[in-house]
C-alpha positions in Angstrom: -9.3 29.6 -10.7 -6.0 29.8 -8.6 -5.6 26.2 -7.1 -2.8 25.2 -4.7 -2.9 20.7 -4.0 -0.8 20.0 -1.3 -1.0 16.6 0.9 0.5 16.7 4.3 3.0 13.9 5.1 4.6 12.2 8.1 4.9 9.9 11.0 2.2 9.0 13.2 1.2 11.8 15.8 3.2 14.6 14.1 0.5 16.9 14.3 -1.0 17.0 10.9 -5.0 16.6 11.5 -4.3 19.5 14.1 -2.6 21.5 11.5 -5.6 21.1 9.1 -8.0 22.3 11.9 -5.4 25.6 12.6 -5.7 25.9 8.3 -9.5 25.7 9.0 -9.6 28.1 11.9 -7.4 30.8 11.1 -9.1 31.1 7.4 -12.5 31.5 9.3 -13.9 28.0 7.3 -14.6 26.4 11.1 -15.0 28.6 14.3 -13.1 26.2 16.8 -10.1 23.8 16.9 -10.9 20.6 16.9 -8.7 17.8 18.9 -8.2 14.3 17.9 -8.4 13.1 21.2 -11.8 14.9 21.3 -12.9 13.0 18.2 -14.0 16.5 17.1 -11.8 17.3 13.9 -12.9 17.5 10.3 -10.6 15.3 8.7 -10.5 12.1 11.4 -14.3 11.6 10.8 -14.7 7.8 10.7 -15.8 6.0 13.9 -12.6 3.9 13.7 -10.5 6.9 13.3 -12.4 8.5 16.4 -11.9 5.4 18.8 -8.7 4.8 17.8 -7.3 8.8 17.8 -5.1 8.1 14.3 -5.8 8.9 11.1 -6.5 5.8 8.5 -7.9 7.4 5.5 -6.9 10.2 3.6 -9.4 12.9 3.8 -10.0 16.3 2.1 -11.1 19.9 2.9 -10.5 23.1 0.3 -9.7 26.1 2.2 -9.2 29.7 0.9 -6.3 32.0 1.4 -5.7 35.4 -0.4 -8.3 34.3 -3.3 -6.1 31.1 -3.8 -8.1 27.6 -3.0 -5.8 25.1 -0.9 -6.9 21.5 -1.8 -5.4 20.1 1.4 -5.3 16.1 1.3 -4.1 14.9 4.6 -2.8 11.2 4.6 -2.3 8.9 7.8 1.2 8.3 9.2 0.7 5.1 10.4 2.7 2.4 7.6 -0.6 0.3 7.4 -2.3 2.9 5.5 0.9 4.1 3.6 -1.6 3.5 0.2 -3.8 6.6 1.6 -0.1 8.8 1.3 0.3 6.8 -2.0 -2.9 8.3 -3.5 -3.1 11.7 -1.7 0.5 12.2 -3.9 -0.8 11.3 -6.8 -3.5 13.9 -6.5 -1.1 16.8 -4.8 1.7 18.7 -7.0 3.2 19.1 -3.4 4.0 17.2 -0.6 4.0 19.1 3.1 6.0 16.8 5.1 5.5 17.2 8.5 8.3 16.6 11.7 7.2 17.2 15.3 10.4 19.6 16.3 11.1 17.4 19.5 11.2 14.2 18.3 13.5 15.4 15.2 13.5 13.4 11.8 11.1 10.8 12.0 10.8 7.3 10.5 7.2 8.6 8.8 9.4 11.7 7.7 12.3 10.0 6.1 9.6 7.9 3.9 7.1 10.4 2.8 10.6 12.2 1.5 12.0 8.9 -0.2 8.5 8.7 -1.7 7.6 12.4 -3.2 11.5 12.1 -4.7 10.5 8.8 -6.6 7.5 10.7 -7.1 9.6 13.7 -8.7 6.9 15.7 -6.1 8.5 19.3 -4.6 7.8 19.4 -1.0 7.7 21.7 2.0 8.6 20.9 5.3 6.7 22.1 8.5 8.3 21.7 12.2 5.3 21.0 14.0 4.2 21.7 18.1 7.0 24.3 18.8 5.3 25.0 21.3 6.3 22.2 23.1 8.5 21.6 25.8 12.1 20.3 24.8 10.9 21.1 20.9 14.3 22.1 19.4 14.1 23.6 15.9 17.9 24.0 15.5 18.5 20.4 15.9 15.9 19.0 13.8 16.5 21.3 10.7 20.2 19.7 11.1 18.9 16.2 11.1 17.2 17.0 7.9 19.7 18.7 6.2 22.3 15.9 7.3 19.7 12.6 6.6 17.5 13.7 3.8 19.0 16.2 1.8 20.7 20.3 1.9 18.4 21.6 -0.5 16.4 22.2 2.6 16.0 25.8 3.6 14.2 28.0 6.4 12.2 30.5 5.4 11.7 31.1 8.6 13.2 31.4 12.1 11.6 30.6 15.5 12.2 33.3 18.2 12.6 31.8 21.4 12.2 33.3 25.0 14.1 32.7 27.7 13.5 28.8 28.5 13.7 28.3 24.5 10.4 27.9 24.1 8.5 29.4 20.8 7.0 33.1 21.8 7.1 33.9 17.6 8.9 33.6 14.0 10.5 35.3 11.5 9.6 35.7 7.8 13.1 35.6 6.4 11.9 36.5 3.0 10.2 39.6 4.1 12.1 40.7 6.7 9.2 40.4 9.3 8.4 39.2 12.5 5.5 37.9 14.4 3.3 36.6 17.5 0.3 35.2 18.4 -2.3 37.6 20.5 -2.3 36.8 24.2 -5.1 35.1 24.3 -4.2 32.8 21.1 -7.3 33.9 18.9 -7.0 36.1 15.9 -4.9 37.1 13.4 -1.0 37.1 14.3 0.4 40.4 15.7 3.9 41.7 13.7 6.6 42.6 16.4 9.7 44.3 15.7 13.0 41.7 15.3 15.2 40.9 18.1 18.4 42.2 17.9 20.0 38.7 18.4 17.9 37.6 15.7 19.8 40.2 13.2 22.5 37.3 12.3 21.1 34.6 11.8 18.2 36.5 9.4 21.0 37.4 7.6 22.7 33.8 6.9 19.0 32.1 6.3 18.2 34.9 3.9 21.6 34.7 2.3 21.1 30.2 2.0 17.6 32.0 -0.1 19.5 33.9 -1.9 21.7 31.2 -3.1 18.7 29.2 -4.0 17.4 31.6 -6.1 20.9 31.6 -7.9 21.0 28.6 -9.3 17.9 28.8 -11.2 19.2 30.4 -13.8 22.8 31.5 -15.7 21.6 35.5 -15.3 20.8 34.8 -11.7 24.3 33.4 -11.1 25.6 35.8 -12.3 23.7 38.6 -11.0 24.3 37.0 -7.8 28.1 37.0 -8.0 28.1 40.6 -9.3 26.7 41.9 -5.8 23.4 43.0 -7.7 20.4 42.3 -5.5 17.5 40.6 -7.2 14.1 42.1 -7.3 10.8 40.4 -5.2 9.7 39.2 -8.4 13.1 37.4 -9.4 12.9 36.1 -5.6 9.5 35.0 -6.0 10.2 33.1 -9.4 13.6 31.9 -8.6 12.6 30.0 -5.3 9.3 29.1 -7.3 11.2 27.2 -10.1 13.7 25.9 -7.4 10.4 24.3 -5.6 9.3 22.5 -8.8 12.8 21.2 -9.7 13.9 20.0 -6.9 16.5 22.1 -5.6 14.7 23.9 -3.0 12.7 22.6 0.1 11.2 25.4 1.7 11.1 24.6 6.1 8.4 27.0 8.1 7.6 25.9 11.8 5.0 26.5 14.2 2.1 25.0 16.6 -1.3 23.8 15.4 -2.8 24.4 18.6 -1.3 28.3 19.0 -1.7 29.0 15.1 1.4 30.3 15.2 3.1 30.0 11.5 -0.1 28.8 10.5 -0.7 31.8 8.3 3.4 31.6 7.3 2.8 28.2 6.0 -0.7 29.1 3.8 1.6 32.5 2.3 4.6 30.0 1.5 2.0 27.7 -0.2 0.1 30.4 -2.1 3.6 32.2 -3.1 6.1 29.1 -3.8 3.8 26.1 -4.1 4.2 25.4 -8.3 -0.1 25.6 -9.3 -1.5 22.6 -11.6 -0.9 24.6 -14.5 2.4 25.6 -13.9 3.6 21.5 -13.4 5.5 19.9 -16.5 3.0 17.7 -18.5 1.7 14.2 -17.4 3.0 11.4 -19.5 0.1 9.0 -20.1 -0.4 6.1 -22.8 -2.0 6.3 -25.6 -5.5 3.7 -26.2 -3.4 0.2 -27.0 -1.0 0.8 -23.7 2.0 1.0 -25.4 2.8 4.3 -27.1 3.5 7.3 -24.4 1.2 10.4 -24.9 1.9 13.3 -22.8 -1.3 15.4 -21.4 -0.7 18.7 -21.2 -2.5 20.7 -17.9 -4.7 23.1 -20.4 -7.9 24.2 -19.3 -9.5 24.1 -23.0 -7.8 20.6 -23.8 -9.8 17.4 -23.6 -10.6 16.2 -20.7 -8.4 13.7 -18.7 -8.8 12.7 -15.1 -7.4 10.7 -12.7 -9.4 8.7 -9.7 -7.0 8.4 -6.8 -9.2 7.8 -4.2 -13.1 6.1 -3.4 -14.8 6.4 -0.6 -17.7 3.9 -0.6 -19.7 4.6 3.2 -23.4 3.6 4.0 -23.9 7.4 2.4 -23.0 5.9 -1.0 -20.3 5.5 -2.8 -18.1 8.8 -4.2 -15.5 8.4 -6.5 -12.8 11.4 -6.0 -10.8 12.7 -8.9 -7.7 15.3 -9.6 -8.6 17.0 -13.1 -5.2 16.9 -15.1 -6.9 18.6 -18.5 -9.7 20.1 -19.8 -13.1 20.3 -17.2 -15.4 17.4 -15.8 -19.3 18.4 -15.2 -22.4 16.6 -14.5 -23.7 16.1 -17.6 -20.5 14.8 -19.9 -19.7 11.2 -21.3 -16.3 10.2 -20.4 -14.3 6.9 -21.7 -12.8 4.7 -19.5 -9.9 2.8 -20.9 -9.5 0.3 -18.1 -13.2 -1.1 -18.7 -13.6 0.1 -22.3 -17.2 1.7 -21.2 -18.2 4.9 -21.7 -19.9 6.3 -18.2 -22.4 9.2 -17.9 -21.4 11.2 -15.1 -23.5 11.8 -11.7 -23.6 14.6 -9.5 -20.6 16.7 -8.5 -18.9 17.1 -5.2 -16.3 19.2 -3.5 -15.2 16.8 -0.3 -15.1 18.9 3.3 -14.4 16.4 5.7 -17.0 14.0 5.7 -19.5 17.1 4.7 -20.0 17.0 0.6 -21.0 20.2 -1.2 -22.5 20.3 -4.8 -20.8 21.6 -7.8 -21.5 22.3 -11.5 -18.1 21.4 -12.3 -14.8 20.1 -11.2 -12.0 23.0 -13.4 -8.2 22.1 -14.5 -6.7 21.2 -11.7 -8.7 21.0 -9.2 -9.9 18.0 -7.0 -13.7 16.9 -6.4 -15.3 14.3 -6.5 -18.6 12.2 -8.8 -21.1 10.4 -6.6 -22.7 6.6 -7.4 -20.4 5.5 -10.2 -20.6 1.7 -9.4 -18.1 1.1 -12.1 -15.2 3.0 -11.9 -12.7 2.1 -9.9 -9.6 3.4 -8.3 -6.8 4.0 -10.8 -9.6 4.8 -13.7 -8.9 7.3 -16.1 -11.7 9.7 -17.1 -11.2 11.2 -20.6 -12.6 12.7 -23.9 -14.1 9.9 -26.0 -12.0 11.7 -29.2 -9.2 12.1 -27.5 -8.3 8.5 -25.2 -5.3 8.6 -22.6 -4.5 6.7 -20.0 -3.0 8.6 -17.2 -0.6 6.7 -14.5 -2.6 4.8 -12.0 -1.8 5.0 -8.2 1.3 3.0 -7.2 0.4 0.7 -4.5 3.3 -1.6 -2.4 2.4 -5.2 -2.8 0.2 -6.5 0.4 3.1 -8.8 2.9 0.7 -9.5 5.8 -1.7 -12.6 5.7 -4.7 -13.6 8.0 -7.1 -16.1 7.2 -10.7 -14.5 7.9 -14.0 -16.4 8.7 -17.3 -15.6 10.6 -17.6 -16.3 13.7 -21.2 -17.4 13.3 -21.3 -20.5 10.7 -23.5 -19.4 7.7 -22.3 -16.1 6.8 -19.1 -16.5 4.8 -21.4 -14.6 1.9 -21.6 -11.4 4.1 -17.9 -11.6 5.1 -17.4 -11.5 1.5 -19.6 -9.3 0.3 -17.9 -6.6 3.2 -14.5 -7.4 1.7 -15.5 -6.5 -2.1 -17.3 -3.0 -0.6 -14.1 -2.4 1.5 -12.0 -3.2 -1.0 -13.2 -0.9 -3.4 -12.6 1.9 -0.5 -8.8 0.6 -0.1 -7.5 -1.4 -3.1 -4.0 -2.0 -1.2 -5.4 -5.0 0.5 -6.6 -8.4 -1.4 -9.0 -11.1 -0.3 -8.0 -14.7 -2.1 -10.3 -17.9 -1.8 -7.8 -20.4 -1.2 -9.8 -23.8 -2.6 -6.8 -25.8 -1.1 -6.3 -24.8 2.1 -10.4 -23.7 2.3 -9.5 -20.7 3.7 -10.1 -17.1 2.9 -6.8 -15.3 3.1 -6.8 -11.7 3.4 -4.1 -9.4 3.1 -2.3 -6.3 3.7 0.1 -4.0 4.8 0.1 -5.2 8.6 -2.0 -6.2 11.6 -3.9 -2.7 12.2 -4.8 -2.8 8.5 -6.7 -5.8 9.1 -7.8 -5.6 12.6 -9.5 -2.1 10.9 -11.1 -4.3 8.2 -12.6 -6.9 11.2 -14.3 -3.6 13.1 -15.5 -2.8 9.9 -17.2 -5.6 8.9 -19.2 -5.6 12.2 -19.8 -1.8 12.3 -20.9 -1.6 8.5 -22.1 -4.8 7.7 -23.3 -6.1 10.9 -21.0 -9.6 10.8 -18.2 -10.5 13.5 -15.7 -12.2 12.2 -12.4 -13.8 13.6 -8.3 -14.0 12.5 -5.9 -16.8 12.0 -3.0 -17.7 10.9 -3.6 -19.2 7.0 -2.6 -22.5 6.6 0.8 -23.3 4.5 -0.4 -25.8 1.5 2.4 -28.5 1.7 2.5 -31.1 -1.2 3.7 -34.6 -0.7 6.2 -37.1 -2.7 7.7 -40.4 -2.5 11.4 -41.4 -3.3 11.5 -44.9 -4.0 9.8 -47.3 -6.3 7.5 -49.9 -5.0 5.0 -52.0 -6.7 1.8 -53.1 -5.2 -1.7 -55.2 -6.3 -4.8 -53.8 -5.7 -7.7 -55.6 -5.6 -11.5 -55.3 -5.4 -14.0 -58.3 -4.7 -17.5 -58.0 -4.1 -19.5 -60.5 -4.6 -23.2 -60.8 -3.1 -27.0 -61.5 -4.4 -26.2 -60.5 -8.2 -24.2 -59.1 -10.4 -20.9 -58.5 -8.3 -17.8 -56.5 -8.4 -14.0 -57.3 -9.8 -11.4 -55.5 -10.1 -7.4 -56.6 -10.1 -4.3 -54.4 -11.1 -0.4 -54.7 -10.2 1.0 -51.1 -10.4 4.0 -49.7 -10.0 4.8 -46.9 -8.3 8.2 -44.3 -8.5 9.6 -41.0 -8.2 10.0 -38.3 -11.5 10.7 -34.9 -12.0 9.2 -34.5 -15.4 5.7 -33.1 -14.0 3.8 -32.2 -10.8 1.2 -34.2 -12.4 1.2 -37.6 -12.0 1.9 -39.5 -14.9 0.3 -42.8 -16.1 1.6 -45.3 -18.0 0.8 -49.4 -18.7 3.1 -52.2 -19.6 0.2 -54.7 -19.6 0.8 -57.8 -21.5 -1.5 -60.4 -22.6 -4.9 -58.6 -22.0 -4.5 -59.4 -18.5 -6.7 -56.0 -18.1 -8.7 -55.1 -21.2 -7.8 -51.9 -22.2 -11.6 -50.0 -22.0 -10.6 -50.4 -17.9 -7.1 -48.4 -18.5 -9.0 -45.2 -18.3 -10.7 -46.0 -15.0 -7.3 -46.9 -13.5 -5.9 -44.0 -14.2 -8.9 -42.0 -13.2 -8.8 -43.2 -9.8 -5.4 -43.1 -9.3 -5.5 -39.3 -10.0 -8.7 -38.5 -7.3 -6.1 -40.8 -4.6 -3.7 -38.1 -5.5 -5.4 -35.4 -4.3 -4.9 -37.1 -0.4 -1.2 -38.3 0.3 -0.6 -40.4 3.3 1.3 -38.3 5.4 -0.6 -35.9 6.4 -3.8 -35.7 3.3 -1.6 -33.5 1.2 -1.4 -33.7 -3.2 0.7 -35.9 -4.4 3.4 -34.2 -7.4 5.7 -35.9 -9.2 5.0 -39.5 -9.4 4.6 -41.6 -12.0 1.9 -44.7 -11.7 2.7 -47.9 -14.3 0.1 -50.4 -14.8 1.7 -53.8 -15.0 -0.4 -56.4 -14.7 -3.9 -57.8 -12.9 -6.9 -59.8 -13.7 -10.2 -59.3 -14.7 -13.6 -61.6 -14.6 -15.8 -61.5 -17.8 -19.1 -60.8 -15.9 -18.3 -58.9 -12.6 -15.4 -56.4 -13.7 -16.5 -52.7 -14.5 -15.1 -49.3 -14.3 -16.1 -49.0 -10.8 -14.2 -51.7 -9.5 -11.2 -51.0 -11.7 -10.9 -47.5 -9.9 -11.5 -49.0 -6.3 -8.8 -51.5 -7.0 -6.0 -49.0 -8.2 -7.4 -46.4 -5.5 -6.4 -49.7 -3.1 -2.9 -50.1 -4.9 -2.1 -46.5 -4.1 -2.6 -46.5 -0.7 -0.9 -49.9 0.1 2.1 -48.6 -2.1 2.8 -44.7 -0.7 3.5 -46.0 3.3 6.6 -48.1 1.8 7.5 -45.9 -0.7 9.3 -43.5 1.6 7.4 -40.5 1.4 8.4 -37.1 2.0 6.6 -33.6 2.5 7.3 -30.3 0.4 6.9 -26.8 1.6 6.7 -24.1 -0.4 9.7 -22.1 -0.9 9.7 -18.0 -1.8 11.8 -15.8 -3.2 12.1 -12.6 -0.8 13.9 -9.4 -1.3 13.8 -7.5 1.5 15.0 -3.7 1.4 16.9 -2.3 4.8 19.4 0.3 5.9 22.9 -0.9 6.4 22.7 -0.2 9.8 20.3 -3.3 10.6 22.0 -5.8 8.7 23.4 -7.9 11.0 19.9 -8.2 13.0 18.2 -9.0 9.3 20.7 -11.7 8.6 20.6 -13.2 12.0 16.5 -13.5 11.8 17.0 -14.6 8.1 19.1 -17.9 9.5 16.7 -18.4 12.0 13.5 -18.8 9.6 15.7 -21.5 7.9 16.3 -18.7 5.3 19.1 -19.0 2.4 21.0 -15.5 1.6 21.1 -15.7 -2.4 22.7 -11.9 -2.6 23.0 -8.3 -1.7 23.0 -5.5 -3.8 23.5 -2.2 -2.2 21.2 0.9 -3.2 23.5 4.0 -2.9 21.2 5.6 -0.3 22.4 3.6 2.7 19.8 1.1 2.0 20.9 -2.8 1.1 18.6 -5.3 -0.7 19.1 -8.7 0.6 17.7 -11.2 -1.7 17.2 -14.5 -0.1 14.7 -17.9 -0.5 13.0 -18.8 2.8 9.9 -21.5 3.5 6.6 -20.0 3.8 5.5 -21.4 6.3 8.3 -19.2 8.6 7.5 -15.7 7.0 3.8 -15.7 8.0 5.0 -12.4 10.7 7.5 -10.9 8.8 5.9 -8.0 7.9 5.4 -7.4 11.8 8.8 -8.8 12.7 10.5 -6.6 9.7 8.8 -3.3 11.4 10.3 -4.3 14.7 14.3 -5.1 13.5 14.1 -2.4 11.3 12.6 1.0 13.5 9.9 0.6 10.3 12.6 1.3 7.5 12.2 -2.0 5.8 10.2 -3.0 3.4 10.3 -6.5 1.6 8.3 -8.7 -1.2 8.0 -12.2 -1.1 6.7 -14.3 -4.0 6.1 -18.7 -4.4 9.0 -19.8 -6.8 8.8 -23.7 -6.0 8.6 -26.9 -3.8 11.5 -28.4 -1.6 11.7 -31.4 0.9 11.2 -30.7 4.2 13.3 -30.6 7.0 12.3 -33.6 9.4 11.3 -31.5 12.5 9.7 -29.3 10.1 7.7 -32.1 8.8 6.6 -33.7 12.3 5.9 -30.5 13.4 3.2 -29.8 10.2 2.1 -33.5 9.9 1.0 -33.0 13.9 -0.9 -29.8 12.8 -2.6 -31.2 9.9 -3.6 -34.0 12.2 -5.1 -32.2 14.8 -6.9 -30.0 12.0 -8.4 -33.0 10.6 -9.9 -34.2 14.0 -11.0 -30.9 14.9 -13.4 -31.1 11.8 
């Protein structure tokens, strides 16, 4: 079978689910256009994609053009659902990178390129709407060529009427031109070329020509001979350019006219590189550590990748890109994450939210295996004999955190259980328990992510729940040494209650963990109470006296006390040095810790002066910067936690969305003293709120 993967790229509202449904239309696969402001399109299917007209999952639809079958993958452009684009280019051999011609080279644009070239991915580029008014091909094929890279070359050429609008393009390849029909249905109508068009066919087609030069030493020098090469040395040339990286083919057109529809689909079938034809996966080998490559043969064992699940009230549908060999129903397959082999379920080609059985999923294709509770995104699939591991999907570290709870008390377990199903849809957000700050914290990429996983949770699971900001867990020290008796005295009808200890109490840096010592001389406190002491001492740490904080790094040292031979026990002995410790801490000047990160936050040179500023303002310390080479910088700087809780958002904002940062706990520091009033006040009010 001929396949062709591609996934389509690019900002936000650059007109990719329209160009699936002119893909869809013009191959005769649906019999209208759908609109994503109509809700009506095959791939924006979900009711949160339908209310809120963008695209936050990457869907699939095959489509077939001159006997070739087009897996087409199209992935969101909004940045909170970059993980979507991160998976649908793990499945594709080819990125289509998609740039609305009036608004030029966008943000989305300049990161779905940055990504398929870490990704060693070829990629297309399609001009979108020019159909448009003010859409301006000539200047956005510049901005590309000038920002992103000069390996990109037209293969076409818009004509343009009098009030440079789009009436029809220009196959430079083949020296042909076309239009839409009047009334914008059908099949595009070939018109002869515009003489004014004559020159500028000629320089594009020349650029090809070039192209197809370099691939090899007998092109070059073919080429400089004045030898024309043959269709076939055309063909493979600008093929073999595609899959190195040299070439980046540019069509144009408008979803909604269909025009350069069919151009794109022919540049696809002719240039895009098949499965088969891609260099050979490198994998590892059963331990992990050894690297294995996986050749793309048909009649090898099997290996397959799952890059995507999609788990809906339908069920839950694991999709996979075959890299060798063949998956059907009835095989065993080894999964190396778990260790388990799985019987396989039914198989699925994906159309939109419409699923179609199949007896089997071939060599590079893309389908996918329904109700496998166990595998999970990432899993490899593969021969029992033969046991790879192929390269998981590469998710960016979540950098937005909300803390999440129901609004109705009593149904924190269906809040969770909606997070575990979710999560298994979209690993690229996490969901942590905080015992400390009894909180459940999740996060992600930024505030639609999660406002997307609140809707959810009511639509799906039937559970409101509500956001806030999680709370920073501070710890709490002192800095001088005081000493201080305890003492417990109970004494009523019976057998009463003594306790008496001395302690001292004073700063160390050995351990977080309180140490305990005793300098008791005498027998002044029998030694079978020492344990209780120190027992109690360590549940008063958990509290400090500032604001109910732990207490780190102190050091507790019994001294003295008194005990009576009846009434003393355990009990008492606990009480007493629980009543030492919180006469002591008051005097012994303490002090709150936040918790410090390290960030490293990654931003065109262009913005640096706004990212320092903001750094300075968050109390942040600049520890470095290391410059990238691609007119990037990565500022590495420490910063307390508790002022990075909207960074993510904040980052977006300074940086026109070209930043992207990690930030990561590395230790404790004293606080500031406004920063310390201001948390001691909230801590306060927290505590007589409960």
């Amino acid at each position: 079978m001929d396949i062709r993967n591609i996934c389509l790229l690019g900002h936000g509202g650059s007109g990719k689910t329209s160009l699936v449904e002119s893909m869809l239309y013009i191959t005769g696969v649906t019999d209208r256009l759908g609109k994503p402001a109509d809700g009506n399109t095959v791939c924006d299917y979900d009711p949160e994609e339908i209310k809120r007209q963008i695209s936050i999952s990457l869907a699939m639809t095959p489509i077939t053009y001159q006997g070739v079958k087009i897996n087409v993958l199209d992935a969101p452009g909004n940045f909170d659902f970059a993980g979507e684009m991160q998976s649908g280019v793990r499945a594709a051999e080819v990125g289509v990178l998609v740039c609305a011609s009036k608004d030029g080279l966008s943000v989305g644009a300049e990161r779905g390129w940055k990504y398929l070239r870490e990704q060693k991915k070829p990629c297309i580029v399609y001009v979108s709407k020019e159909d448009e008014e003010n859409a301006n091909f000539s200047t956005t094929l510049e901005a590309l060529r000038e920002n992103l890279s000069k390996s990109i070359a037209p293969v076409v050429a818009p004509i343009w009427d009098d009030n440079k609008r789009t009436i029809g393009i220009i196959d430079v390849l083949n020296r042909k031109a076309y239009q839409m029909p009047k009334d914008k249905k059908g099949k595009r109508v070939e018109i002869p070329i515009p003489d004014s068009k004559m020159k500028v066919l000629d320089e594009l087609y020349g650029e090809l020509m070039e192209a197809v030069a370099e691939t090899t030493e007998e092109n070059m020098e073919k080429f400089f001979a004045g030898e024309p090469f043959t269709k076939d040395e055309i063909m493979t040339g600008l093929k073999v350019g595609m899959r190195e990286g040299t070439l980046a083919p540019v069509v144009c057109g408008s979803a909604l006219t269909g025009l350069g529809t069919e151009m794109l689909l022919s540049t696809i079938v002719d240039l895009v590189p098949g499965p088969q034809e891609m260099a050979a996966e490198t994998a590892t080998d059963e331990s992990g550590e050894k690297n294995v490559e996986v050749a793309r043969d048909p009649n090898g064992p099997t290996a397959a990748i799952v890059f995507k699940t999609i788990s809906d009230q339908y069920g839950k549908y694991s999709l996979v890109k075959v890299v060798s060999g063949k998956i059907t129903g009835d095989m065993n397959l080894y999964n190396p994450t778990t260790g388990k082999t799985e019987k396989l379920g039914r198989l699925y080609t994906i159309k939109g939210k419409k699923n179609e059985e199949v007896k089997e999923i071939a060599c590079g294709d893309i389908g996918a295996i329904a109700k496998m509770d166990r595998l999970k995104t990432g899993d490899t699939l593969c021969d029992p004999k033969k046991v790879v591991k192929l390269a998981p999907v590469q998710f960016a570290e979540p950098t937005y955190s909300r803390a999440i709870a129901p609004k109705t008390r009593g149904q924190d377990e269906k809040v969770g259980t909606g997070l575990i199903r979710l999560n298994e849809e979209d690993p690229t957000f996490s969901v942590v328990n905080n015992a400390e700050t009894h909180q459940v914290v999740v996060s992600g990429a930024g505030d639609i992510q999660i406002d997307v996983l609140v809707s959810k949770l009511k639509s799906r699971f039937g559970v409101d729940a509500e956001l806030d900001t999680p709370r920073v867990a501070y710890r709490e020290k002192i800095r001088k040494q005081v000493r201080k008796q305890g003492r417990h005295k109970k004494q009523t009808g019976g057998s009463g209650q003594f306790g008496d200890v001395h302690i001292v109490f004073e700063p160390q840096d050995e351990s977080e963990e309180m140490i305990f010592a005793e300098e008791v001389f005498g027998g002044s406190v029998p030694k079978n109470f020492f344990p209780a002491v120190e027992k109690g001492l360590r549940e008063a740490c958990a509290h400090g006296v500032l604001a109910g904080y732990p207490v780190v790094f102190l050091k507790a040292t019994l001294v003295d006390g008194s005990y009576h031979p009846v009434d003393s026990s355990e009990i008492a002995f606990k009480t007493a040095a629980q009543l030492a410790y919180k006469a002591a801490l008051p005097e012994a000047s303490p002090v709150l810790l936040e918790p410090i990160g390290e960030l490293k936050v990654s931003i065109p040179d262009s913005c640096m002066g706004d990212i320092l500023g903001d750094l300075n303002k968050r109390r942040g310390r600049i520890m470095g910067m290391n410059p990238t080479g691609d007119g990037y910088q990565v500022v590495e700087a420490e910063a307390p936690m508790a002022e990075m809780m909207t960074y993510a958002i904040d980052l977006r904002s300074m940086s026109q969305s070209r930043g992207s940062f990690t930030f990561h706990f590395v230790r404790y520091e004293e606080c500031p003293a406004a920063a310390q009033e201001k948390a001691i006040a909230e801590a306060k009010a927290l505590a007589e709120a409960e």
